[in-house]
TIMIKOL-724323 format. One record per residue: x, y, z of N, C-alpha, C in turn; residue in three letters. Coordinates in Angstrom, 3 decimals, padded with zeros to 6 digits, m for minus. Each point is the difference from the previous one (the first is absolute). Layout:
<pts>
[pt [X; Y; Z]; [X; Y; Z]; [X; Y; Z]; ALA]
...
</pts>
This chain:
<pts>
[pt [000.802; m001.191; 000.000]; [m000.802; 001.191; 000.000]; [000.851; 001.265; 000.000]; UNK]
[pt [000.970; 000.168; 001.213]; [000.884; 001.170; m000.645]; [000.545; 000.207; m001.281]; UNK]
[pt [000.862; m001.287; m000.615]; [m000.062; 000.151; m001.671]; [m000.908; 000.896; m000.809]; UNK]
[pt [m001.120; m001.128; 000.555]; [m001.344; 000.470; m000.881]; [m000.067; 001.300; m000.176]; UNK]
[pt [000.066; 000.666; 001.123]; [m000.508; 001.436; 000.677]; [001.107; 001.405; m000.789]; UNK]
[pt [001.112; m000.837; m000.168]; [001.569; 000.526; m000.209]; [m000.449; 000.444; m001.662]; UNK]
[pt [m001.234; m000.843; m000.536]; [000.352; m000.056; m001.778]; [000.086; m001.123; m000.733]; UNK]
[pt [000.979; m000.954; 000.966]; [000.356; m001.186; m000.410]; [m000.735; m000.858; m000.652]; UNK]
[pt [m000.214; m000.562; m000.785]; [m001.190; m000.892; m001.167]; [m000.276; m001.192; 000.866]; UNK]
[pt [m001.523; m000.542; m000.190]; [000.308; m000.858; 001.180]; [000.380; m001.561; m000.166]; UNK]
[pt [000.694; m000.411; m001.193]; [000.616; m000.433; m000.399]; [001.155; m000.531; 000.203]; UNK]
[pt [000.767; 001.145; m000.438]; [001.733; 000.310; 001.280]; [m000.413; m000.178; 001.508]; UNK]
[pt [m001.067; 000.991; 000.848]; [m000.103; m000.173; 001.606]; [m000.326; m001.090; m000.155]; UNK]
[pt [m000.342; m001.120; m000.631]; [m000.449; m001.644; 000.643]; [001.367; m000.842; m000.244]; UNK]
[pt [000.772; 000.681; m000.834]; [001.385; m000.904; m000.229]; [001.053; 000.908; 000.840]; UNK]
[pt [m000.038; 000.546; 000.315]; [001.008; 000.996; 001.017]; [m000.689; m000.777; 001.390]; UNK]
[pt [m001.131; m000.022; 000.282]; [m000.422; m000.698; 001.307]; [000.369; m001.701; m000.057]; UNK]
[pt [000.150; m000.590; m001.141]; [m000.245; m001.237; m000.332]; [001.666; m000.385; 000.535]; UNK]
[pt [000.776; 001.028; m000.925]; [001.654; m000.074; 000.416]; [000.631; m000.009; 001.626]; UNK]
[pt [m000.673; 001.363; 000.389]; [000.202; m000.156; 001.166]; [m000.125; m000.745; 001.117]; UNK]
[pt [m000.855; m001.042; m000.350]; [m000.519; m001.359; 000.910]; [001.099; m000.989; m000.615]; UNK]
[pt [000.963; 000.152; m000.906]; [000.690; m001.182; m000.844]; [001.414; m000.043; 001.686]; UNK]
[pt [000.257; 000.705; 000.300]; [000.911; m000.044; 001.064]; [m000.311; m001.005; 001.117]; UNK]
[pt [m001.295; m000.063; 000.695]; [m000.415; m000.589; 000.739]; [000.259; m001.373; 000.192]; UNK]
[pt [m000.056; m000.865; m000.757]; [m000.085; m001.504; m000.336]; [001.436; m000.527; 000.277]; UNK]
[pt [000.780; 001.247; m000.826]; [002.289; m000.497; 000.099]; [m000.477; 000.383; 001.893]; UNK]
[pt [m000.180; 001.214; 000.185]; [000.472; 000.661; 001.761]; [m000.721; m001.507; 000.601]; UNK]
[pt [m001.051; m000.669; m000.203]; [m000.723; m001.518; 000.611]; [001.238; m000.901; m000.151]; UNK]
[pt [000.262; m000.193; m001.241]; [001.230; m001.128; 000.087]; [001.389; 000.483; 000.685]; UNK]
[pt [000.284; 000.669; m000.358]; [001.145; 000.546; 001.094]; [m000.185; m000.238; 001.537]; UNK]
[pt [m001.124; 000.461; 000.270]; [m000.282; m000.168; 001.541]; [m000.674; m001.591; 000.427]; UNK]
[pt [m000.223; m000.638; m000.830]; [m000.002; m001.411; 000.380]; [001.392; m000.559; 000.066]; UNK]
[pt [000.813; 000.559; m000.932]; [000.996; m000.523; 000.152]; [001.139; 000.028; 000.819]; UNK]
[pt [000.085; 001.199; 000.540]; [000.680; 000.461; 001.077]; [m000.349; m000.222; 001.470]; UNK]
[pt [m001.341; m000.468; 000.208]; [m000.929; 000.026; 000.726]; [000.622; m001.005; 001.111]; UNK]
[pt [000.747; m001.106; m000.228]; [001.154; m000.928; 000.775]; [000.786; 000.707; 000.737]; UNK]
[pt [000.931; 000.893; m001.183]; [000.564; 000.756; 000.530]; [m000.063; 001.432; 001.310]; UNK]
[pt [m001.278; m000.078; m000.301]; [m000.210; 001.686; 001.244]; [m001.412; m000.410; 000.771]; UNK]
[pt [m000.160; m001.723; 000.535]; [m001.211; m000.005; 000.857]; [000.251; 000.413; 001.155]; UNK]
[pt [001.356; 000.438; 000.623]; [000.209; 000.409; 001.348]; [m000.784; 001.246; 000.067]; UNK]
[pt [000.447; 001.096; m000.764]; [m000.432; 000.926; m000.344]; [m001.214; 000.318; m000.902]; UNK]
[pt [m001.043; m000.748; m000.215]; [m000.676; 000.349; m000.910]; [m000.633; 000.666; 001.138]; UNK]
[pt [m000.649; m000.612; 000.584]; [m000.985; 001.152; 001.479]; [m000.346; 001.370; m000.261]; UNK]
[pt [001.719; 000.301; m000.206]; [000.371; 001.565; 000.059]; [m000.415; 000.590; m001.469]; UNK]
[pt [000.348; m000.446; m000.758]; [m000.170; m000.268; m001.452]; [m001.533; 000.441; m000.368]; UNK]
[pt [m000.501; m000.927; 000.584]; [m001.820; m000.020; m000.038]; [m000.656; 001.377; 000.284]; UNK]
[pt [000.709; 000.289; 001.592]; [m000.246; 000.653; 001.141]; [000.359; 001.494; m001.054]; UNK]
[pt [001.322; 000.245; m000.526]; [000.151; 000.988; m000.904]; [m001.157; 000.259; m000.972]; UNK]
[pt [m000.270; m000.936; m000.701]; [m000.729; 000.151; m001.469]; [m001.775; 000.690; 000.891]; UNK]
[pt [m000.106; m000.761; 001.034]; [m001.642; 000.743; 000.798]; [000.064; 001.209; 000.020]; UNK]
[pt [001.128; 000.098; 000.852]; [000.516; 001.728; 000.220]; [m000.326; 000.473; m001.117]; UNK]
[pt [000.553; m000.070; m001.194]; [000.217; 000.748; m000.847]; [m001.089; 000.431; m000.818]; UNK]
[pt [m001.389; m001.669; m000.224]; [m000.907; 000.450; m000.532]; [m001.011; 000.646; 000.970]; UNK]
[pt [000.216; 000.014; 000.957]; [m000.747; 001.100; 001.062]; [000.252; 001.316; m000.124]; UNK]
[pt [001.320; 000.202; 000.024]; [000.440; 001.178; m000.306]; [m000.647; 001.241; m001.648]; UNK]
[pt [m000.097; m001.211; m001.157]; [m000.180; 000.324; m001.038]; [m001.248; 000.057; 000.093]; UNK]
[pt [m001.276; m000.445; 000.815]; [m001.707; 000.137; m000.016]; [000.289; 001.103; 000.627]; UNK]
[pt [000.429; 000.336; 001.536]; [000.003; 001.625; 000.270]; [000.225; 000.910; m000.372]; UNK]
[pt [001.848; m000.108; m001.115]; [000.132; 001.531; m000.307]; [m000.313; m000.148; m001.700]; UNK]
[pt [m000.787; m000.863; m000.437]; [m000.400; 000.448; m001.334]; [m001.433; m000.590; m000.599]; UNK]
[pt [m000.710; m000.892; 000.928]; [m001.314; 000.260; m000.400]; [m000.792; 000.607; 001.025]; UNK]
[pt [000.529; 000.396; 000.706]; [m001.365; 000.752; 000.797]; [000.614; 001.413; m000.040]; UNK]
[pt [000.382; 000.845; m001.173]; [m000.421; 001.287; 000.231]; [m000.254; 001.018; 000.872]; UNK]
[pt [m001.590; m000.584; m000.207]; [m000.573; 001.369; 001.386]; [000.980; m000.055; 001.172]; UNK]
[pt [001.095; m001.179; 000.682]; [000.331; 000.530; 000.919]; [001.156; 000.553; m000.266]; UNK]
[pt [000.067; 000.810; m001.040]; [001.505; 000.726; m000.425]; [m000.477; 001.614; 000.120]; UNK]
[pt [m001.615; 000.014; m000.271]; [m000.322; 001.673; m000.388]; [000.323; 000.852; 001.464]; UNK]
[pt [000.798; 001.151; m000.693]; [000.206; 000.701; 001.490]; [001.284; 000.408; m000.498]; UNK]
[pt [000.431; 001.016; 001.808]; [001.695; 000.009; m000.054]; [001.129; m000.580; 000.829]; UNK]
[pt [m001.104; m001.376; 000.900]; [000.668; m000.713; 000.212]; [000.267; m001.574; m000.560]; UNK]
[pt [000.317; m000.361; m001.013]; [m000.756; m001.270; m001.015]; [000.637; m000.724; 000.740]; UNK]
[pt [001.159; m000.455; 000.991]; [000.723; m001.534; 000.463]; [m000.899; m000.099; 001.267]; UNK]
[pt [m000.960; 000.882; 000.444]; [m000.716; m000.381; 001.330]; [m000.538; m001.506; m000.042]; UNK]
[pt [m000.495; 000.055; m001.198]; [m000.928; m001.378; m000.476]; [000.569; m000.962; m000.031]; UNK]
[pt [000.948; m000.361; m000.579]; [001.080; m000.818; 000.008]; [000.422; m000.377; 000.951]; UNK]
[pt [000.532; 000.931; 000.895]; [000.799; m000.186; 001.332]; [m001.060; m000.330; 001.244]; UNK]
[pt [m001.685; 000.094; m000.600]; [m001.134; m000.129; 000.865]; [000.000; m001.616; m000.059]; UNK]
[pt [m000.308; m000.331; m001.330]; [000.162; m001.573; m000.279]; [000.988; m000.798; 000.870]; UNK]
[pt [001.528; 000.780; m000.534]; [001.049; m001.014; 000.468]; [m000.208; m000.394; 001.740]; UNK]
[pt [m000.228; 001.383; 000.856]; [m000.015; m000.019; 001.030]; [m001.372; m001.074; 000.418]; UNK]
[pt [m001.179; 000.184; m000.516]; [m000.929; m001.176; 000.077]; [000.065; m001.203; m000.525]; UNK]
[pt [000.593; m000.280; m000.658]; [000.189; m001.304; m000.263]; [001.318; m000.772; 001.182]; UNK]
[pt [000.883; 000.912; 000.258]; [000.739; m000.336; 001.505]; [m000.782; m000.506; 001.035]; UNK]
[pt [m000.646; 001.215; 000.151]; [m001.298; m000.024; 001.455]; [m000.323; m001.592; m000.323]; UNK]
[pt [m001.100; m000.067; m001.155]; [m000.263; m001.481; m000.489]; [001.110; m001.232; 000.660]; UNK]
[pt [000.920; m000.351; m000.777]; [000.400; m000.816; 000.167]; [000.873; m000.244; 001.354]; UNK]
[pt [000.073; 001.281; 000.936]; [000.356; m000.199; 001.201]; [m001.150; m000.349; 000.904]; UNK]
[pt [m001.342; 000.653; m000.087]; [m000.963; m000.836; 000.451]; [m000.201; m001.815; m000.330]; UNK]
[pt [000.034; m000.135; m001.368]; [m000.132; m001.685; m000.433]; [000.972; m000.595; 000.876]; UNK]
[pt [001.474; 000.539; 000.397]; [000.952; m001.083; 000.562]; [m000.333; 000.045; 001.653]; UNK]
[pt [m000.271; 001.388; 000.683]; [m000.452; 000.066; 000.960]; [m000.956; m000.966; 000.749]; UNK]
[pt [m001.578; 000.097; m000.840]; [m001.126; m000.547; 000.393]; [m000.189; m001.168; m000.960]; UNK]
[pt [000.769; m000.431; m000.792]; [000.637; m001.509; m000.646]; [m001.474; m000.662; 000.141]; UNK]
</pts>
């Protein structure tokens, strides 16, 4: 849809989207394959990749909590609640 939106024919945006999913499948085999190699550490691994897509739903699809002149409140509202969270879960287990 940004393509689309950009001009782009929608043609090209379904093969530009089509391409960009072509990465996915090698980054799967790679990580099966290595996967021997770094189970000590995958935890962290995992534990990273959550972070990160948490991170990416707060500071880029939810918007509205950017409008203003303080935009990292939201962000830093999340991070700090999702702490609270999971220090309650280990707490009251």
């Amino acid at each position: 849809m940004p393509l689309k939106s950009q001009g782009v024919s929608k043609g090209k945006a379904f093969w530009y989207g089509t391409l960009s999913g072509v990465v996915e499948p090698v980054g799967a085999i790679i990580t099966i394959l290595l996967t021997n190699a770094v189970v000590s550490i995958l935890p962290y691994l995992l534990s990273f990749a959550a972070g990160a897509m948490i991170y990416v739903v707060v500071e880029e699809l939810i918007p509205e909590s950017h409008n203003g002149e303080h935009s990292n409140i939201g962000t830093i509202g999340v991070a700090l609640g999702f702490v609270i969270m999971m220090i309650l879960d280990i707490a009251l287990g």
